[in-house]
C-alpha angles and dihedrals in degrees: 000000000000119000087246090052091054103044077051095053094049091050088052091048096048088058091062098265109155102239089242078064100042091050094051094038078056090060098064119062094200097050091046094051102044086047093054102048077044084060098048101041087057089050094231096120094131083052148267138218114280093260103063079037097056088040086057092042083060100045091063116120108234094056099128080203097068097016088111100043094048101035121187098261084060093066098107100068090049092100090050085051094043082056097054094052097047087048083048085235078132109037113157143050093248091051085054099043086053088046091052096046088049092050091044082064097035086050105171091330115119116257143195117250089211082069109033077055092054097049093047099046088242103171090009100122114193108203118219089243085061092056093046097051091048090047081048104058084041096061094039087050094057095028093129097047102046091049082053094049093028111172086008085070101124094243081189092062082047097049092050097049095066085044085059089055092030114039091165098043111132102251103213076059091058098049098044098059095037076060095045094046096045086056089047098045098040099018127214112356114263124217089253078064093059097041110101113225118281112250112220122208109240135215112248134189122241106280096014100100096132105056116115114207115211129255109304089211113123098205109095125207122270109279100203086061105096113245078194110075090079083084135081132240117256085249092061093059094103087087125110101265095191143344117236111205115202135180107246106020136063121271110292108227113203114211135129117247118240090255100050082054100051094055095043093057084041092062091036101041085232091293125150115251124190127160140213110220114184108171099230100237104104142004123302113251133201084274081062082056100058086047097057087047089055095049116029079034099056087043101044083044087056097039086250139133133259125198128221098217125175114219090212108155101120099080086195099053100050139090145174094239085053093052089037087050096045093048092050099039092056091048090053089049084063103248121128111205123222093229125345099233127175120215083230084063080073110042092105095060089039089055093051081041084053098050089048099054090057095050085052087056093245094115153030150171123274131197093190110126120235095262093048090050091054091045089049092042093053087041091052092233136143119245117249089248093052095108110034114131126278092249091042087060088039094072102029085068086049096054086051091040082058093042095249096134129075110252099260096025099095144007141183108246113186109232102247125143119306093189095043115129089234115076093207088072097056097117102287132215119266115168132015141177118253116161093200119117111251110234094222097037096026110202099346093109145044100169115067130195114234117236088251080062110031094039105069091034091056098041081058099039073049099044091221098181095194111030095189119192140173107260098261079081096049088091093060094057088103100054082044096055086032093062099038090045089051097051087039088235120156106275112212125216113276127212136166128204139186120291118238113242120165122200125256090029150071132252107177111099094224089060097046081048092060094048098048106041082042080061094235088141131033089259134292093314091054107137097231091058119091094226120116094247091050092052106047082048081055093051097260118156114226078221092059087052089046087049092045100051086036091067103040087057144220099278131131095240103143136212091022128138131194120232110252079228089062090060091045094057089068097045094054077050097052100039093036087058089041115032131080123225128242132162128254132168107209095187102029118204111189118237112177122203119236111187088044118098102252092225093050125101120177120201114220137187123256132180131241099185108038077225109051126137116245088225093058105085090189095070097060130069126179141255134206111230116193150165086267117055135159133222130178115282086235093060088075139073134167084213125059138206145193093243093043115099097180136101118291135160107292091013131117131213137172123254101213125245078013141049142318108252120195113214103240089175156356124217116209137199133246094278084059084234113068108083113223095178152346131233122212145153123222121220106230093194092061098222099132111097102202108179091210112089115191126172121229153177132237138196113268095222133344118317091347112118120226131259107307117213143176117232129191118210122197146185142174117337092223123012092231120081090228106025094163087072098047107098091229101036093158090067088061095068107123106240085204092051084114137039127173123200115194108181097055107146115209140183117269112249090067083073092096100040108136129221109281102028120136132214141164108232099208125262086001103066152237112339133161139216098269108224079236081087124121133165101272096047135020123209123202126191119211113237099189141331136258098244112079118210099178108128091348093082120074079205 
């Protein structure tokens, strides 16, 4: 090693490096240079504890870490920030980020250290009693849930919640107590701590080898902790949102100037603004549901507002049930949008922006057909009409403004990058004729933006501050910054997340369309259907959905789909906290009494709540019990069996809310097979203790039968986990998806039960009042059943 390299080495080492960090610090010339003119320029040449070192380490330039906090124009405050650190005014990480995100705003420009203090925490002491009682509160807040995950708690979620309370909390203190109150609450680690997570095989469909479905776990995350906090402050969007590489250009960084955000946060008083955009072309489906939770979540978390925006600049595609559907499913979602806007409120302002992108030689008009610009896109190559001239292109957007040109016959491309290695930069389309009356604008029009070109201009008209997609629109990051960048517009702060697909059903709208126009379902509200129509017809809660996308996260894993049982798992929470019980016998088999007086019918007392107080009248309803009663035909059986609880020849079992009856006898048809009836006595003193308990229905008087009531059963959509992969996905529709019984008998109150009402029927599931009701019959859908298979079942 070379006498500089180890004078080097020993500076490194007096400022508290590890040796393993000052080696590697050494490799590299421009680390080592920017570190030690940080070390002089703090003055601790002779050393320092490892604190103020680390913190030093950190403040380096070329830290790609930090690059875009401390940019280079900011330079000039590094040696007030160096003294802060040596005197520990700034002590922890948390204190220096903060330091770094208030000088990236303040750049060169002169600043007051009253305020620099205040937004560093600089004076601002957090006892260790402060941190205690927050972590505390935290830990008495998510008690239950933590005892559920125990050492799977996310200790990282935790730690930044008290952040979040207490920015300038020591964080070895932190850590220290989260440790201490996890041993005292859970105690030692077990060894089932220590187990990893079994990992099940899984049955695939043929061709879908590459999926990845989700965690079987039924434990969800806590929900009070915030999925949130993953995204930045208004204040913070000077940063460089992408980098947009070309071929014959330098690197393109995206980033708004001082001056565009000032007056941004100006406009906006520093609020958060998202927007929810459904082109208004089909029905929403549970993936529109993720997206509302991202958006009108992050916005209502942040006390900002969200935007219900319609994409609608395809006049063909569009359609006022769609628009009508949109506005009242995400009301009854429970989101509540800022302003309803169209992207047609703003083609006015998107027309000047395009004449002014050609003027500023960033676009012109093309007379390729769609064919020869596919064949030129995949060759790399530049269309004919690249290069005209800017007044040439001028009037030629005129002539299609006016409605002069064909339809076909010519579009605005805006002037990108031909040979870039991302496709979406391959000159788009922004602007094409359509002479079809618009149904928000009516005939206005006859040139139309495309989505690449209206989306990004009306996120900043609108000064969306977070544009947050699914990650099929990650790759055209780069034409959205480009075109902002080029018509020096705001540029909000972009970020994808993973799409929502659930096992056993289809997402994609094209697909929803064909089965709904092919007539496979009983149109877009169908209950076997995972769109949000289908599954409020179904008895779904739009706060077990909430719940549902809420505990799979906000993250940017890929190719994952989440387990139709895992849904299912919110939606038993929700309707076993909510819904009242009641007693129906979907398939009745008569059993007569026959030590019971045929003219007497006893009123009983049934719950609606399994823990209801007996004090509490509200929470009973009655039944009628009869000589004639009916029980479900597979709660009997002519032979029985030691692990049978129902109902067999010479058995006993208990009718619940009433009496054990023991089967004297069972009456045959001619076939000597089929059974017609039971007979039974019921014991009135209630001493037989039968283990069996089976639920039942009685007439209501002599010779009247009981309420009679249609049910529809239903499964799984398509028998494949992942049926849109599959090449014939058609063939994977499940032909038993739907049953409908139509002789179900049920008790009477249930006779004024309204459309939309939801009960538990005792021992068969969750199921809901169908709007195929009328007053002569009412029809329920079963929205899921009792038995919960989530994480149970290796399947």
């Amino acid at each position: 090693m070379a006498v500089k390299e180890e004078e080097r080495l020993e500076l490194f080492l007096k400022i508290g490096l590890d040796e393993r960090t000052a080696r590697n610090t050494i490799a590299n010339n421009k680390v080592t240079n920017n570190l030690t003119a940080v070390i002089h320029e703090a003055g601790v040449t002779e050393g320092c504890n490892r604190t103020i070192g680390n913190l030093l380490y950190t403040v380096r330039l070329d830290n790609l870490k930090v690059a875009t906090k401390y940019p280079a124009n900011a330079l000039i405050h590094r040696p007030a920030l160096l003294g802060y650190i040596v005197t520990t005014k700034i002590k922890t990480p948390a204190q220096l980020e903060a330091a770094f995100s208030f000088l990236s705003s303040t750049a060169s420009e002169s600043f007051e250290l009253k305020g620099f203090e205040e937004a560093c925490g600089v004076g601002v002491e957090v006892s260790e009693e402060d941190i205690e009682r927050t972590v505390n509160e935290l830990f008495e807040q998510n008690k239950g849930l933590i005892l559920e995950l125990r050492y799977r708690t996310n200790v990282g979620d935790l730690f930044g919640h008290v952040r979040k309370r207490l920015p300038w909390a020591d964080p070895k203190i932190v850590k220290k107590l989260i440790d201490a109150k996890l041993y005292e609450l859970l105690g030692g680690r077990t060894a089932a701590d220590n187990e990893k997570p079994s990992k099940q095989k899984k049955e695939r469909p043929a061709k879908v080898e590459d999926k990845k479905v989700a965690d079987d776990n039924p434990v969800q995350p806590p929900e009070d902790l915030n999925p949130f906090l993953i995204f930045p402050n208004p204040e913070e969007n000077f940063k460089v949102h992408t980098e947009i590489f070309f071929s014959d250009r330098p690197v393109l960084q995206c980033c708004n100037t001082k001056e565009v955000l000032d007056k941004h946060l100006k406009r906006t008083s520093r609020k958060v603004y998202t927007r929810f955009p459904p082109e208004p072309n089909g029905y929403l489906h549970i993936g529109h549901a993720k997206a509302m939770f991202v958006s009108f979540g992050l916005a209502k978390e942040r006390g900002g507002c969200c935007y219900l925006r319609y994409d609608d600049t395809n006049p063909e595609a569009e359609k006022k049930e769609y628009i009508d559907h949109i506005e009242e499913i995400v009301e009854w979602m429970g989101w509540k949008p800022f302003k309803i806007t169209y992207t047609s409120d703003y083609f006015q302002e998107l027309y000047e922006l395009a004449v002014e992108l050609i003027q500023r030689g960033h676009a012109y008009i093309d007379h390729q057909t769609p064919e020869e610009i596919k064949e030129y896109r995949e060759k790399k190559m530049n269309s004919p009409w690249r290069d005209r001239p800017i007044a040439e292109s001028l009037k030629l957007f005129e002539e299609m403004r006016q409605g002069m040109i064909e339809e076909g016959k010519a579009t605005l491309r805006m002037k990108q990058d031909m040979q870039s290695d991302n496709g979406n930069m391959y000159d788009l389309i922004a602007y094409r004729i359509k002479f079809t009356p618009h149904p928000h604008s009516g005939d206005k029009w006859c040139i139309y933006p495309s989505y690449d070109y209206a989306h990004c201009i009306v996120d900043s008209l609108e000064d969306i501050t977070h544009s947050l997609c699914t990650l099929e629109f990650e790759t055209r990051r780069a034409s959205y910054y480009w075109l902002l960048h080029v018509l020096d517009l705001y540029q909000p702060y972009v970020w994808e997340y993973s799409r929502l697909n659930v096992t056993n059903n289809v997402m994609s709208k094209r697909k929803l369309n064909f089965l709904v126009t092919k007539k496979l379902v009983d149109g877009w509200d169908d209950p076997r259907l995972m769109t949000l129509a289908g599954l409020r017809r179904r008895g779904v809660t739009s706060t077990a959905i909430n719940a549902f996308v809420r505990g799979i996260g906000i993250t940017r894993s890929d190719c994952c789909t989440i387990r139709l049982e895992r849904l299912e798992y919110h939606i038993r929470e929700e309707l076993n906290r909510t819904e009242p019980r009641t007693m129906v016998v979907l398939q009745p088999l008569k059993v007569v009494i026959t030590n019971l007086d045929s003219g007497l019918v006893m009123d009983l007392d049934a719950k609606k709540w399994p823990d209801a107080s007996t004090e509490d009248s509200s929470a009973f309803y009655k039944v009628p019990f009869s000589r004639v009663v009916y029980i479900e035909q597979s709660d009997f059986r002519m032979k029985d069996s030691k692990d049978y609880y129902g109902l067999a020849p010479g058995k006993s079992v208990l009718l619940r809310y009433a009496f054990p009856i023991k089967c004297t006898e069972v009456v045959l048809a001619d076939d000597n097979e089929t059974i017609v009836e039971i007979w039974a006595e019921y014991d009135h003193s209630k001493k037989t203790k039968p283990k069996g308990v089976i639920h039942w229905v009685a007439e209501p008087s002599r010779e009247v039968d009981p309420l009679s009531i249609e049910v529809k059963l239903f499964d799984k959509l398509f028998n494949s986990e992942n049926p849109a992969e599959l090449e014939d996905w058609l063939a994977d529709v499940n032909p038993k998806s739907k049953m409908v019984i139509s002789g179900a008998y049920a008790v009477p109150s249930l006779r004024d039960a309204a459309i939309g009402d939801r009960f538990q029927f005792e021992r068969l599931g969750y199921f809901v009042v169908d709007k195929d009701s009328t007053s002569e019959r009412l029809v329920f859908n079963r929205t899921v059943t009792l038995r919960d298979s989530y994480g149970k079942s290796g399947k």
